[in-house]
N, C-alpha and C positions, 0 to 999 in steps of 0.2 A: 504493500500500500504506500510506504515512504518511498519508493524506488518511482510507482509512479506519478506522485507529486512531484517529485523533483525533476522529472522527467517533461511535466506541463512545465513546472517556472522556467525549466531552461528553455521551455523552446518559445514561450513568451517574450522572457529575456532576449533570445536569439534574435526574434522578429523585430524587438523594439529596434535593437542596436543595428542591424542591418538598414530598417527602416533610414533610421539616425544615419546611419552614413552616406544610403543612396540620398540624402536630402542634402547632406552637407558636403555632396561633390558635386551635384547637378549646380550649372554657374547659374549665376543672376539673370534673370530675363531682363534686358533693356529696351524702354518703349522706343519705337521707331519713328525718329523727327520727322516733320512734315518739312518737304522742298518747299525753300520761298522764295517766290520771286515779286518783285518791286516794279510795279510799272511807273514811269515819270512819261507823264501827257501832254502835250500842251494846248488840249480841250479836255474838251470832259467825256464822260462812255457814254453819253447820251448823245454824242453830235449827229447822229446818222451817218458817220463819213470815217476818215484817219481814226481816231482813236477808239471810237464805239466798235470797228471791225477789229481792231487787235486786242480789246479787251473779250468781248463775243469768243475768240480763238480762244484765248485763254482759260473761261469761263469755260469752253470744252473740252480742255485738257485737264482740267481740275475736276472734272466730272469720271473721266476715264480710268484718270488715276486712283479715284476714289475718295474723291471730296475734298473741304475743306482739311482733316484730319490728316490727308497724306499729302495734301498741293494748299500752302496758306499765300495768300494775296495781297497785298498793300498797294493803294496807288495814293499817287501825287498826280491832281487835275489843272486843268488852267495854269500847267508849268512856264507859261510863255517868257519869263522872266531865267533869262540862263544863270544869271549867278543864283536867286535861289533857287531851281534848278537843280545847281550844282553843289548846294548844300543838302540837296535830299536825298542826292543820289552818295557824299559820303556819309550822310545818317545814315541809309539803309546799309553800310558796307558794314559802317562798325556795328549793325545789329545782326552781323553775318547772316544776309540774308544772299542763297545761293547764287541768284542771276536778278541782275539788275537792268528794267531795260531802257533804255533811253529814246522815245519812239520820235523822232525827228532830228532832220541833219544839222541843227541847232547846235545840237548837243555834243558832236565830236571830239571838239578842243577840251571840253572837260573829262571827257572819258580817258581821252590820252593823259588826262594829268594825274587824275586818280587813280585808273585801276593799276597801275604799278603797286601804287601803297597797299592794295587788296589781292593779291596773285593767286589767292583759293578761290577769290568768287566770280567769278562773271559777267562780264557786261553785253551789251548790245545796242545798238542803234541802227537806222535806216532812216531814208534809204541810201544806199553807198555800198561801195566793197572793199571797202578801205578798212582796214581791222589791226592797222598798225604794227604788223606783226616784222613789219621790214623796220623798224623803230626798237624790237627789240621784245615788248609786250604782246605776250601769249594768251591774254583773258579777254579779247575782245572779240565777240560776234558782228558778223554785219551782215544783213539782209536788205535782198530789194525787188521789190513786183517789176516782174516782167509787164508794167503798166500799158510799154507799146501794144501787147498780143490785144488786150482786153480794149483798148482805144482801138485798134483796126478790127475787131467784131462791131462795137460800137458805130462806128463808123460806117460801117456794111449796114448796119442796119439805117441809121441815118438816111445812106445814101438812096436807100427801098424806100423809106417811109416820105422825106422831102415832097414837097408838091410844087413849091417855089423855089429850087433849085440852089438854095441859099441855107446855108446849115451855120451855127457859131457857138462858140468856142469860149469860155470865161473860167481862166488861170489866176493860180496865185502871185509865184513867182516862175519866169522863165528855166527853173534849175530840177534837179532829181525828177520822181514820178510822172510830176506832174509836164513836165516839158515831154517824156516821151509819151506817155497817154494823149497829150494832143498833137504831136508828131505822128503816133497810130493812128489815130483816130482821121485824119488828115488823109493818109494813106488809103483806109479804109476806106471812104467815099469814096475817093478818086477809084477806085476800083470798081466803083459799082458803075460811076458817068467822068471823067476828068473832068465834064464841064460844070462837074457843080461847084459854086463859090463857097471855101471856108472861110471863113472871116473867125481869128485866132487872136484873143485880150489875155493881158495879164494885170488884175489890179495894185500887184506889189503888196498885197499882203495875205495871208491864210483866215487871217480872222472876222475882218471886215464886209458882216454884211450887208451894208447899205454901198461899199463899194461893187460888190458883185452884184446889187439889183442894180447898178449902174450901167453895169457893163453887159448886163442881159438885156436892158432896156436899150440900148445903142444895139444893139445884135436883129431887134426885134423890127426896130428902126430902118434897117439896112433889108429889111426881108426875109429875114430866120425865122422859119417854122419848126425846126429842131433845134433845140438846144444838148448841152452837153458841160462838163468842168468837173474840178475835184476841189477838193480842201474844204476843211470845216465851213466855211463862208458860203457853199453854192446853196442854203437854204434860202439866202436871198433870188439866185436865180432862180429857183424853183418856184416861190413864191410869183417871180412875173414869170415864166410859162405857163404856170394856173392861172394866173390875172386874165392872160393874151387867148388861151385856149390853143397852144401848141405846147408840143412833147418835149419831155425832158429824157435823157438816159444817163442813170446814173453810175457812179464809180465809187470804189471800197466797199458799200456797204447798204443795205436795202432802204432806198427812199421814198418807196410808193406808199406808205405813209404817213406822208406831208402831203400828196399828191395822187392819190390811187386815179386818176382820169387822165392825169398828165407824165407821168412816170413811166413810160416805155418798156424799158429793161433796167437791169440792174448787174452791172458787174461789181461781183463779190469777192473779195480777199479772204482768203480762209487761210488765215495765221497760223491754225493750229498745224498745217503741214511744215512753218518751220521751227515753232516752240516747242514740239516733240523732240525733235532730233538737237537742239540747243539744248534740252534739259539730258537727253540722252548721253548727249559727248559730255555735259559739265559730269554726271555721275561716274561714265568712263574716266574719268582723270584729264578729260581735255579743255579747259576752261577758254578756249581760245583760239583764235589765228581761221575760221572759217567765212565762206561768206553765203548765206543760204538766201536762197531764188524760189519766187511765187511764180508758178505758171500755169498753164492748160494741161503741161503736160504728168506735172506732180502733183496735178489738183488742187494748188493752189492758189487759180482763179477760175472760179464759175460766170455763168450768166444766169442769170433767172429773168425768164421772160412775161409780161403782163398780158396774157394770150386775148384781154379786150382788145389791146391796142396794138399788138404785133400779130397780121394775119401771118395763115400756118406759111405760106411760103416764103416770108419773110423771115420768120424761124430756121426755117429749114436750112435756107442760106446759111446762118448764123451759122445753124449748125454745124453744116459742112465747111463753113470757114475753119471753125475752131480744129475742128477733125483733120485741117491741113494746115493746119499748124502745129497738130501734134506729129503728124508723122512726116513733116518736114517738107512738105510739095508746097504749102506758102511759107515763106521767112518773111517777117517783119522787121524791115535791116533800116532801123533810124538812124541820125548821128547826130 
């Protein structure tokens, strides 16, 4: 009877102690940090344009990944001011947040200053492919839309839709996106008739919208029944294509709207084809030196067509443009 008592406490004993040790070799479980990335805008995610499509990209990468918990977000809006700007973009360094992005060419000369002092984190700006990497710094991304492809679809459609044979054009500034978007776009008509007249504005600035109801209303003046531009500011044009009762087509990001009877088309910027692969190389160990491209062909630019206003053969067109441009029988060679 005492042989099998003892026989229970030991093997009690046993299990405790076993227990006890698989508990105190099994390591620590440590909770798995969320990737942050920082966007610095200089509009807001509401503009329907530049900032509202690369935050949208964003907002679906943070979904993919599995929310807020595994992808945390911060933005800085109405950055238009570079020095502060460029105090936000070193707060978010020293709050080691992964990838920093800096979404207009504004921004460059500050990146080049900083991200040196931050060589773990990441930065980014566009549009450009400039990423400084011949300067010696390895943390800089640069991306930039292939904005000619989505301007010469544009423009095809334009050129179908026109009835007055006069189509115009209302820019920010002559430089980056937007100079080759209306360079495409340019391109595109002439393809459809050489003789149709573009008439191509720049107001000199991104923000200003009573400068681009200016410049749509000179456009409209001259005999423009399409319209077309980019930058936070074409809510002004859009506003007088609804006025006039002629078409708009838009660029980055869905405008129809502000305008669902005058909104045409809509070419889309789908960011998340390059903030995948930015966050993918920063986790590889490569925080830098790339420059990633939005196109038809890597699906990151759509069109999405407003089938009231763009008959099927008009589409159709579109479509086959886009279709040779991906496989190479049209190139849209701007300079």
């Amino acid at each position: 009877m005492k042989t099998t008592k003892w026989l229970v406490l030991w093997s009690v004993l046993a299990s405790f102690l076993l227990g006890a040790c698989s508990q105190a070799t099994e390591p620590p479980k440590t909770e798995e940090k969320p990737f942050k990335v920082a966007l610095i805008l200089p509009s807001t995610v509401r503009d329907l344009e530049w900032s509202q499509s690369l935050y949208e990209g964003l907002l679906k990468v943070q979904q993919e990944m599995g929310g807020p918990e595994k992808l945390e977000i911060a933005i800085s809006e109405d950055a238009w001011d570079v020095t502060n700007a460029a105090a936000a973009i070193r707060d978010y360094a020293s709050q080691g947040y992964n990838l920093i992005i800096a979404h207009g060419a504004q921004y460059g000369t500050s990146l080049q200053q900083i991200a040196p002092e931050f060589p773990q984190t990441s930065f980014a700006w566009g549009t450009t492919n400039q990423t400084y990497k011949d300067e010696g710094i390895n943390n800089i991304f640069a991306y930039q839309p292939q904005a000619q492809e989505g301007g010469y679809v544009n423009g095809v459609i334009a050129g179908m839709l026109t009835k007055t044979k006069v189509v115009g054009v209302t820019g920010p500034v002559e430089a980056g996106d937007a100079r080759l978007y209306n360079l495409g776009f340019e391109a595109g008509v002439k393809s459809v008739d050489p003789t149709i007249q573009v008439n191509i504005s720049y107001t000199g600035s991104f923000s200003d919208v009573s400068l681009m109801s200016a410049a749509a209303e000179t456009h409209v003046r001259a005999g423009a029944d399409v319209l077309t531009g980019t930058s936070q500011s074409v809510t002004g044009a859009i506003s007088v294509a609804k006025q006039h009762g002629i078409l708009w087509l838009a660029s980055a990001w869905y405008q129809d709207s502000l305008a669902p009877d005058t909104v045409a088309a809509n070419l889309i910027y789908r960011w998340e084809v390059v903030l995948r692969d930015m966050i993918a190389s920063n986790k590889a160990g490569e925080p830098g030196g790339k420059v990633f491209y939005l196109s038809f062909k890597n699906g990151g630019l759509e069109m999405v067509y407003n089938d009231k206003l763009v008959p099927p053969e008009v589409k159709a067109k579109a479509e086959a443009t886009i279709q040779g441009i991906k496989d190479g029988s049209i190139v849209v060679d701007v300079k």
